[in-house]
Backbone as numpy.savetxt, mean C-alpha at the origin, in Angstrom:
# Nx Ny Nz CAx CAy CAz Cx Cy Cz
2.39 -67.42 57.67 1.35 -68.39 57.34 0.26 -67.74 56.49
-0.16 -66.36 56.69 -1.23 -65.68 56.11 -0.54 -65.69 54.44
0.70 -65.33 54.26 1.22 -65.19 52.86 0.89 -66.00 52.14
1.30 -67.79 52.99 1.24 -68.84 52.37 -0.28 -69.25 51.69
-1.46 -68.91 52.86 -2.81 -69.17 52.46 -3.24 -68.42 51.49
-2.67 -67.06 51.32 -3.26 -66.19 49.95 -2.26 -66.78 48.77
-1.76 -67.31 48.87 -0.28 -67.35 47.58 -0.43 -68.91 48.07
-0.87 -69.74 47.65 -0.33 -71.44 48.04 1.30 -71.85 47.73
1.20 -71.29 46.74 2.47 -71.56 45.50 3.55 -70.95 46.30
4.88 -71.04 46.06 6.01 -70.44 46.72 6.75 -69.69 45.75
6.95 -68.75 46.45 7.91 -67.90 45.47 9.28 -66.97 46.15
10.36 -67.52 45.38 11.43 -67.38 45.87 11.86 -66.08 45.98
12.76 -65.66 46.71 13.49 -63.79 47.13 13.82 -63.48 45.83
14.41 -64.25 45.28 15.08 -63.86 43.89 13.82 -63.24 43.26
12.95 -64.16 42.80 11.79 -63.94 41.88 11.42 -62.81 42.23
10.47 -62.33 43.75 10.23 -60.89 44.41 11.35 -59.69 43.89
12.60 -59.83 44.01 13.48 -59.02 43.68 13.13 -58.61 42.21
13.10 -59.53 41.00 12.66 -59.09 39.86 11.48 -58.78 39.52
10.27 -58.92 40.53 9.53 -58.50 40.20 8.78 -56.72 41.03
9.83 -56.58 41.97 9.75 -55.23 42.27 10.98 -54.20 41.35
11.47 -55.06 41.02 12.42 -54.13 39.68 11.50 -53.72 38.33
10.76 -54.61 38.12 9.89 -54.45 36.91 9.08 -53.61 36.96
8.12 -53.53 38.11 7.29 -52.61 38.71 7.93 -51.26 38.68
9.68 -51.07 39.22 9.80 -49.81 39.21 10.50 -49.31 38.23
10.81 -50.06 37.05 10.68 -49.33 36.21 9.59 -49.19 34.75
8.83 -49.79 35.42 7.20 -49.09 34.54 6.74 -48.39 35.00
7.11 -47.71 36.88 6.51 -46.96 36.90 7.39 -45.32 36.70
8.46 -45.24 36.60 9.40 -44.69 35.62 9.17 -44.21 34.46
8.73 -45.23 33.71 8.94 -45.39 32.17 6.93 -44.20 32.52
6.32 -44.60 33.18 4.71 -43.71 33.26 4.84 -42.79 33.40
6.43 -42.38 34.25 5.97 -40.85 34.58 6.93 -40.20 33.76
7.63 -40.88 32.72 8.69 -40.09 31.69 7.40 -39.52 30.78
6.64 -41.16 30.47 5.57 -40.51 29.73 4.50 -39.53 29.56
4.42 -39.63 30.86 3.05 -38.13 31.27 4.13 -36.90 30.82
5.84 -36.72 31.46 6.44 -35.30 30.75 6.17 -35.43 29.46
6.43 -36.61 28.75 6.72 -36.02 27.18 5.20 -35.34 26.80
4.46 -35.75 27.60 2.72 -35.47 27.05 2.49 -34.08 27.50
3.53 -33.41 28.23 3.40 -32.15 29.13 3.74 -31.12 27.76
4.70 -32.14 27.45 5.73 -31.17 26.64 5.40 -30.86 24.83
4.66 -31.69 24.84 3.63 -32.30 23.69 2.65 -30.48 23.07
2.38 -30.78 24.54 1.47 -29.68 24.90 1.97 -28.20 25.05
3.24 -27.99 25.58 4.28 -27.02 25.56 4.20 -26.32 24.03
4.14 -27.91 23.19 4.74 -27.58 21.77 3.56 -27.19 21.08
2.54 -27.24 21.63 1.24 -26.74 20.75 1.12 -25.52 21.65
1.49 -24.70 22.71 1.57 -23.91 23.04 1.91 -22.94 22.07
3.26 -23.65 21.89 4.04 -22.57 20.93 3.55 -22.67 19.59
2.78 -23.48 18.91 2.24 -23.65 18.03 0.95 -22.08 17.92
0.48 -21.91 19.09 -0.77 -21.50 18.82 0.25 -19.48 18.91
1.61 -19.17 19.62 2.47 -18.22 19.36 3.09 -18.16 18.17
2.67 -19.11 17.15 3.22 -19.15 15.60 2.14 -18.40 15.19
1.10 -18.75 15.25 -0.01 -17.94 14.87 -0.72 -16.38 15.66
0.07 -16.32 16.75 -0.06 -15.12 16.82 1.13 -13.82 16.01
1.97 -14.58 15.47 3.09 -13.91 15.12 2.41 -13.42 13.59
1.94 -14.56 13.09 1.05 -14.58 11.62 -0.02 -13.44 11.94
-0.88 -13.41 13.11 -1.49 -12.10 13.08 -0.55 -11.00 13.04
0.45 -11.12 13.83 1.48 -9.27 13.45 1.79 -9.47 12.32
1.73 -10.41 11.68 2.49 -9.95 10.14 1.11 -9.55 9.36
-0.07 -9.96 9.46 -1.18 -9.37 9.04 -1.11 -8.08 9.56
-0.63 -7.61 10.42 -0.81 -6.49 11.14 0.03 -4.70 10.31
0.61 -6.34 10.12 2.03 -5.13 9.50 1.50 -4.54 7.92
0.80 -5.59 7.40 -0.13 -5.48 5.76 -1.02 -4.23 6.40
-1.54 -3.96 7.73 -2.51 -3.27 7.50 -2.31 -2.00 7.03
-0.66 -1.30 6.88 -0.40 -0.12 6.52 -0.42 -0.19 4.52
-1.01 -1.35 4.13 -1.36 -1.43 2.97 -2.73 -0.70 2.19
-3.44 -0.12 1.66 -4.87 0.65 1.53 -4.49 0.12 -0.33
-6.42 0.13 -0.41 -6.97 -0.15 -1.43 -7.94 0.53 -1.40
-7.33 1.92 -1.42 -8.43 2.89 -1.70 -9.62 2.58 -2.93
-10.57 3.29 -2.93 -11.16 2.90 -4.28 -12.05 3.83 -4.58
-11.62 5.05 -4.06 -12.71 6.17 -4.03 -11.31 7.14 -4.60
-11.74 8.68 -5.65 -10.79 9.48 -5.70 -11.41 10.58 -5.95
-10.65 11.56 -5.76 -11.18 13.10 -5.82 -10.24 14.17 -6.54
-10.62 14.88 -7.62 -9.82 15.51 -8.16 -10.39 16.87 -8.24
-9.26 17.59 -7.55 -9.48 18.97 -7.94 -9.14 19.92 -8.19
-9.04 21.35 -9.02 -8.23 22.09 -9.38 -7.96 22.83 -7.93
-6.21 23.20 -8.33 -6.12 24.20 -7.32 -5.79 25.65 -7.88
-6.77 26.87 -7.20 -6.44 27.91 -7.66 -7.78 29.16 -7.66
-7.94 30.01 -7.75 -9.43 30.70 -7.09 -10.76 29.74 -7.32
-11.06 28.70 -8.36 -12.40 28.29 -8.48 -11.90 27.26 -7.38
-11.25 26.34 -7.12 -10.77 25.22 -6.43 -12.32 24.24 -6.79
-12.25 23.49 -7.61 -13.13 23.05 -8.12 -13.15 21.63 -7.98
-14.09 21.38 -7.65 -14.22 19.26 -7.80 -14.40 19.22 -9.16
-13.97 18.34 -10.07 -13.50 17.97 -11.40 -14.16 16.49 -12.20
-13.37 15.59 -10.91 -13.54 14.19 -11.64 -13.78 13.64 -10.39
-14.51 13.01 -10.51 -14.50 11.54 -9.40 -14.12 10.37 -9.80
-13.77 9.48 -9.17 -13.40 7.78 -9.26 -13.77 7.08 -8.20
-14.50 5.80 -8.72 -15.39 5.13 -7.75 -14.77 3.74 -8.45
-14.41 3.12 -7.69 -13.66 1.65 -8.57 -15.33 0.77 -8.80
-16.22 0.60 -8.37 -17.45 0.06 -9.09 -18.17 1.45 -10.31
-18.07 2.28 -9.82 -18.35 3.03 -11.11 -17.80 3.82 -12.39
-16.86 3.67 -11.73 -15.99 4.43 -12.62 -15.65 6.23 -12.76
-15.46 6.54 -13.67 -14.76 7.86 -13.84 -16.35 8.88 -14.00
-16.66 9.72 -13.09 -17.73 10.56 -13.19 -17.48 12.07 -12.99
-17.71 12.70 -13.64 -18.15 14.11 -13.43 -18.90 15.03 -11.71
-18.81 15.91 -11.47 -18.89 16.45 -10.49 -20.30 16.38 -10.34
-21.26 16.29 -11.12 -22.41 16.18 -11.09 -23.03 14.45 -11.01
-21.81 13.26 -11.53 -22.13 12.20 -11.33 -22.54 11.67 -12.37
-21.89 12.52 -13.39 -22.30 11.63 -15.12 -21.51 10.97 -15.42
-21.30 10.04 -16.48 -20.04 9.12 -16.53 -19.39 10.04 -17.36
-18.08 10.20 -17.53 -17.05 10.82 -18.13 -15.96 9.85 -18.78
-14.62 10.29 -19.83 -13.84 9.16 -20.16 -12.97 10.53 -20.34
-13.18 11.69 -20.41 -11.78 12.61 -20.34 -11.87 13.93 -19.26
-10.87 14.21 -18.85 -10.39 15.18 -17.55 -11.05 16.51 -17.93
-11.98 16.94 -17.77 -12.52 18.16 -17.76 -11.44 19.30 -17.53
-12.03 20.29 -18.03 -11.07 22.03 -17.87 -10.31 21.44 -16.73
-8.61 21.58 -16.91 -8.35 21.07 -15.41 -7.51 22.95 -14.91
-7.17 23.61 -15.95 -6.71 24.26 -15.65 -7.34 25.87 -14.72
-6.63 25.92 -13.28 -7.73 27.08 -12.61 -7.30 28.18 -12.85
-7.44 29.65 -14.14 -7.00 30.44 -13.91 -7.55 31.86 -13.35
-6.64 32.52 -12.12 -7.43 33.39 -11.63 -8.16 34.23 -12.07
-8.28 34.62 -13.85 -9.21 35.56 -14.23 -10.30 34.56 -15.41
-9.87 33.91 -15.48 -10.61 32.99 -16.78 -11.57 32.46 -16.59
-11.01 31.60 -14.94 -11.84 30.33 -14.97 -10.84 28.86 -15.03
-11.68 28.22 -15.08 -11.26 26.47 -15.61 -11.24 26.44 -17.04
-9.93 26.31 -17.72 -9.60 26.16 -19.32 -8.61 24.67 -19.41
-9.06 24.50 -20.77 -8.29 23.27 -21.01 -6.79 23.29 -21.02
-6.54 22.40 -21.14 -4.98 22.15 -21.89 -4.93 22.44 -23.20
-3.71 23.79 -23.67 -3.28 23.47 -24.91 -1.81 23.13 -24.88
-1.44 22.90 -26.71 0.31 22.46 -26.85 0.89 23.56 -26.04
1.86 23.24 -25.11 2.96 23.96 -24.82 2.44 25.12 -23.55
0.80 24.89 -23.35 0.21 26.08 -22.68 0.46 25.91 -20.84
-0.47 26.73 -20.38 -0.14 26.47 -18.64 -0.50 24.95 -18.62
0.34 24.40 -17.16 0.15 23.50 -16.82 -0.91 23.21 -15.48
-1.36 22.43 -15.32 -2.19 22.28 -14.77 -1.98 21.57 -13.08
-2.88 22.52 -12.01 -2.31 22.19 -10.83 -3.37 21.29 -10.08
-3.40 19.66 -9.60 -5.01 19.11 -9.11 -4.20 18.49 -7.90
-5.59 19.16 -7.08 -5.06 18.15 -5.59 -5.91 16.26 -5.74
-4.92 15.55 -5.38 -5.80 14.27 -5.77 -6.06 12.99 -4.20
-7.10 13.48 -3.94 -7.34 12.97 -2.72 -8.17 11.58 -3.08
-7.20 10.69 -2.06 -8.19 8.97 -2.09 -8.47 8.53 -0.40
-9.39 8.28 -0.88 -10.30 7.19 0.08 -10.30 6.07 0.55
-10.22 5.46 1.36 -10.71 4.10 1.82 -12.59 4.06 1.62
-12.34 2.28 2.07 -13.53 1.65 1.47 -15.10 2.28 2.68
-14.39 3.03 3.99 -14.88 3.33 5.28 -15.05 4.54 5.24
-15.04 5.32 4.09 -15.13 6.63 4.02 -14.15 7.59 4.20
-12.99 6.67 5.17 -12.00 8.00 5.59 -11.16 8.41 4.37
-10.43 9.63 4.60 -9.55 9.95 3.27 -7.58 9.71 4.06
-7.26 9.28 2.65 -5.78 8.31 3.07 -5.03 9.88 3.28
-4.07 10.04 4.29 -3.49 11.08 4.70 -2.49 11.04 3.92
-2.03 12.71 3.13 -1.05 13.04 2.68 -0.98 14.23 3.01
0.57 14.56 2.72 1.23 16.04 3.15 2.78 15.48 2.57
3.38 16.70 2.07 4.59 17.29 2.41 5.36 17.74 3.73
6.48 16.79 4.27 7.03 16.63 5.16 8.45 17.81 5.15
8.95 17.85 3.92 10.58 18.49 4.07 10.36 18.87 2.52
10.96 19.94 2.22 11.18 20.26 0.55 12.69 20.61 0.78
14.09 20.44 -0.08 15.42 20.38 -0.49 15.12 22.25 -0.86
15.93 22.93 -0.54 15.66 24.37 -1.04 16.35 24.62 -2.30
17.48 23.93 -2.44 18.03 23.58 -4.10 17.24 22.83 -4.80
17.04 21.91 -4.59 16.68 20.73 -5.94 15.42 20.74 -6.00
14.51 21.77 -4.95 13.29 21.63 -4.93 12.41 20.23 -4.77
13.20 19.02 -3.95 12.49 17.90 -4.18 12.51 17.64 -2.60
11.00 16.92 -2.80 9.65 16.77 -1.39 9.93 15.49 -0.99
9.93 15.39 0.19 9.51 14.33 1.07 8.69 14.30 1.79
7.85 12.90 1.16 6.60 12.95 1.66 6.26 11.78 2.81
5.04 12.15 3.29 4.37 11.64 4.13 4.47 9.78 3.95
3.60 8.46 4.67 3.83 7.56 3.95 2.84 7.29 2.85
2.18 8.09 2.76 0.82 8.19 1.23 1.34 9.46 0.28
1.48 9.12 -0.79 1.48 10.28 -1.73 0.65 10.13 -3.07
-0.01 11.50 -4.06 -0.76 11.43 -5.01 0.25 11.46 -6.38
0.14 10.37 -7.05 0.85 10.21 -8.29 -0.06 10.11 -9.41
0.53 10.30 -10.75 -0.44 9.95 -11.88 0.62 9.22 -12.95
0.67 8.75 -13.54 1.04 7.90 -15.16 0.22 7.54 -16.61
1.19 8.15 -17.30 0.51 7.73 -18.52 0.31 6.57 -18.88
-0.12 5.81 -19.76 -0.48 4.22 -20.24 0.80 4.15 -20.79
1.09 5.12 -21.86 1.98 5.03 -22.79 2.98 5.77 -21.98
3.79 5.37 -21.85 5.32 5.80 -20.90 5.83 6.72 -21.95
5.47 6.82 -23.45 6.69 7.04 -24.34 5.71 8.17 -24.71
5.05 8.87 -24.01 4.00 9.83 -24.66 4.96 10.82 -25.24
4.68 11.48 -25.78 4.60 13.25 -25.87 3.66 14.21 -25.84
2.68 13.60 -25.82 1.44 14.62 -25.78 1.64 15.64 -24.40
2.30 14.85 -23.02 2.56 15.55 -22.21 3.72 15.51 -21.61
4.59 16.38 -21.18 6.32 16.26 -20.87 5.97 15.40 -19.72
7.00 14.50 -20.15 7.01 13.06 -19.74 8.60 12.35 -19.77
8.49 11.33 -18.66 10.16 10.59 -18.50 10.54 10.98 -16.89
10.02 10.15 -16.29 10.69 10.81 -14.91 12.17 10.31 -14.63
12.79 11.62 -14.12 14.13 11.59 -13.36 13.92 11.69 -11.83
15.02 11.66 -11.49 15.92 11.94 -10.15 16.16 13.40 -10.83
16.02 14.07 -9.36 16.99 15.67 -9.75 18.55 15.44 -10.33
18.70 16.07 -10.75 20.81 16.11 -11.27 21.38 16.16 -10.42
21.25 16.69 -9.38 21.81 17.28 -8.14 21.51 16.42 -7.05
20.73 15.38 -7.39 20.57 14.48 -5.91 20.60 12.94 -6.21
21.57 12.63 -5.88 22.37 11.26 -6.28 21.02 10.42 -6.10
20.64 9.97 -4.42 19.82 9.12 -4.03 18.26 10.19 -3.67
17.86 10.99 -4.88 16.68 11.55 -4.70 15.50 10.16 -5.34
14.38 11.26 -5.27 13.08 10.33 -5.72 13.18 10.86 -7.22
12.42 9.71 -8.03 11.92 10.38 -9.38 10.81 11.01 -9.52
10.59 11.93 -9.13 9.43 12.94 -9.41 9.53 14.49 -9.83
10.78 14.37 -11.20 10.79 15.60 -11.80 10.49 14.93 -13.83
10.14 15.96 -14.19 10.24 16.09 -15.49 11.15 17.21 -16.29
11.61 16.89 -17.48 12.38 18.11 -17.86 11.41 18.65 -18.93
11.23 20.06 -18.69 10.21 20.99 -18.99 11.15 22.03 -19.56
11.47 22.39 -20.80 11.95 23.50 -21.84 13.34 23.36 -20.74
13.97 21.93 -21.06 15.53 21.76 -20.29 15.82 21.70 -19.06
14.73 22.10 -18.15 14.88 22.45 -16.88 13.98 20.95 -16.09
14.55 20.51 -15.06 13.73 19.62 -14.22 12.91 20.25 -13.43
11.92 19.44 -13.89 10.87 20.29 -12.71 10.35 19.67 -11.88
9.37 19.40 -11.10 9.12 18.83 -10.26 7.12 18.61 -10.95
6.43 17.15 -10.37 5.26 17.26 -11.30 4.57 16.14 -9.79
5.18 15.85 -8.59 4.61 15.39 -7.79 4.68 15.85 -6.55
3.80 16.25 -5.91 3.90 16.85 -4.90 3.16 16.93 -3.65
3.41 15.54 -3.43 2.70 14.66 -2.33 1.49 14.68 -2.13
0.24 15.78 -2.31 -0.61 15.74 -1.92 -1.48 16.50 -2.98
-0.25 16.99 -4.48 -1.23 17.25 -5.28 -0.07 16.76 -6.63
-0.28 17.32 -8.10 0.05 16.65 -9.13 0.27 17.47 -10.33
1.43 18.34 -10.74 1.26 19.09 -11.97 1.13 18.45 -12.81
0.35 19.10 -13.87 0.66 17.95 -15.41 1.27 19.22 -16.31
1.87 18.71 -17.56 2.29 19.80 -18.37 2.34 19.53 -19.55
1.27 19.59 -20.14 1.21 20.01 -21.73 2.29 20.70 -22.62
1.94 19.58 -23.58 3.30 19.26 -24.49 2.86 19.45 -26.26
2.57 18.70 -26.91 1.84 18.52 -28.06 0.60 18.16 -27.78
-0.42 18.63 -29.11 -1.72 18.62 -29.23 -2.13 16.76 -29.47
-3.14 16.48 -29.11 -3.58 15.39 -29.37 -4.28 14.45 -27.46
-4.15 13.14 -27.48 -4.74 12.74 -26.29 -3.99 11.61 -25.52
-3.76 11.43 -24.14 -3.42 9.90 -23.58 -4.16 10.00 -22.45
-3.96 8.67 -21.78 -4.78 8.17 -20.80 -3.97 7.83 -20.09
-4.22 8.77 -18.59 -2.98 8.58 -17.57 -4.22 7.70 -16.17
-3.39 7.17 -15.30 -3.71 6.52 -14.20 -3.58 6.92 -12.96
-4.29 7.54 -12.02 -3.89 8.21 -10.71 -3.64 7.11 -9.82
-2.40 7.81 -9.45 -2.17 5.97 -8.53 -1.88 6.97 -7.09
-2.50 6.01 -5.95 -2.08 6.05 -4.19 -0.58 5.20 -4.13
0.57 6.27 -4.02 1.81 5.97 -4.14 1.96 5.53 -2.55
2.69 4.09 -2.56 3.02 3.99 -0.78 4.66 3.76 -0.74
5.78 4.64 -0.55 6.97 4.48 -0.47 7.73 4.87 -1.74
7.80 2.79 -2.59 8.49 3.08 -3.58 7.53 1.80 -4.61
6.17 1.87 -3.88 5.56 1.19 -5.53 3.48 2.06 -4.85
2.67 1.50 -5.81 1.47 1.84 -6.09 0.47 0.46 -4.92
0.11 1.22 -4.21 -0.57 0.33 -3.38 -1.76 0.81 -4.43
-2.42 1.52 -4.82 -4.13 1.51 -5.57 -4.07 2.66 -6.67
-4.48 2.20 -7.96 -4.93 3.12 -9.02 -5.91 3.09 -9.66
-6.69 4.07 -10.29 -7.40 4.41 -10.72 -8.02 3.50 -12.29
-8.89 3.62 -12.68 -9.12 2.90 -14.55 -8.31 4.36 -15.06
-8.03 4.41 -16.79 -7.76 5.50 -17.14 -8.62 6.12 -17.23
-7.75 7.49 -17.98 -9.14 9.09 -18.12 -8.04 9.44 -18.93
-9.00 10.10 -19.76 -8.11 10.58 -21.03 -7.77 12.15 -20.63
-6.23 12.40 -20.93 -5.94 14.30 -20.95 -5.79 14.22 -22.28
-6.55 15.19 -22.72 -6.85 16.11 -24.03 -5.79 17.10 -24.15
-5.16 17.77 -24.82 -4.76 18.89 -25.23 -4.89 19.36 -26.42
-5.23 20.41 -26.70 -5.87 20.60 -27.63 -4.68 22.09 -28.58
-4.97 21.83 -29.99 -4.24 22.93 -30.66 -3.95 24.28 -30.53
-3.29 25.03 -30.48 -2.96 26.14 -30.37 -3.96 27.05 -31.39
């Protein structure tokens, strides 16, 4: 009787039957929906592990340097600071004057610091670079070949290049040793003989004919130039 007074109207078993079917499956269909909203969320989970992955790959750049500081110096009794390089200032003198060619590079034990002439000694500079934080980028010689005389280096090494690839002013053309199928190119042939002109942590040069080019000190990383220098002119001068 209480049913009848809240409900006047009558409603048949059948009808009740479909309408507790309806009910249970909306309330079904609510709680499929709250998972997919779980999972929604799962997926921006993993969204926000996409971007931590993007930081390790930034991470992995960080063994990249843009040095921008350089130091050149003879090696040999004066062991002399030479040239500086400052990528906002450019190419300066030991005293901090602006410069545009490589001072005396050559150190000899009774002379002194002398220039380059045609065909004369070659010249030995250690070439140390910098980061933007002051520290200096680590190099060394790891292993030298006792035949072929060729170095393996550290993962930083000191390189230099001419502008003009096709110079002669200084023996120039890098090879591979003869003798080492899968070596590095860091020899020159010097009166027929390969020599070696890089050496991880410093740089022969070797005067060839009289006259001038403008080479580039580059921070070698592997097998290309993570940072180089503006040019500087090597002089050699007549016999």
């Amino acid at each position: 009787m209480l049913f009848r007074k809240c409900f006047p109207f009558r409603i048949s078993f059948s009808v009740l039957v479909g309408l507790t079917a309806v009910l249970s499956l909306g309330l079904v269909l609510s709680t499929g929906c709250g998972h997919d909203h779980d999972h929604d969320n799962h997926d921006h989970d993993n969204h926000d592990h996409d971007n931590h992955d993007h930081d390790n790959h930034d991470h992995d750049n960080h063994g990249h340097s843009d040095a921008g500081w350089i130091e050149i110096e003879t090696r040999g009794a004066a062991s002399e600071l030479i040239a500086v390089w400052d990528a906002d200032e450019g190419w300066q003198d030991a005293d901090g004057d602006s410069i545009s060619e490589l001072p005396t590079p050559i150190d000899d034990d009774v002379d002194g610091l002398l220039p380059f002439t045609e065909e004369g000694d070659r010249a030995s500079l250690t070439v140390r670079f910098f980061e933007s934080d002051g520290s200096e980028v680590e190099m060394e010689t790891l292993s030298r070949d006792d035949d072929t005389r060729e170095r393996t280096c550290s993962e930083y090494s000191a390189r230099y290049y001419p502008v003009d690839d096709d110079t002669e002013i200084l023996y120039w053309g890098l090879m591979r040793h003869p003798d080492s199928d899968n070596g590095n190119a860091q020899f020159v042939e010097v009166d027929g003989e390969p020599t070696g002109i890089f050496h991880c942590d410093h740089v022969h040069i070797y005067p060839r004919n009289a006259g001038s080019v403008d080479v580039e000190f580059v921070l070698w990383h592997g097998d290309h130039g993570d940072a180089s220098s503006d040019p500087l002119t090597v002089v050699v001068e007549a016999e």
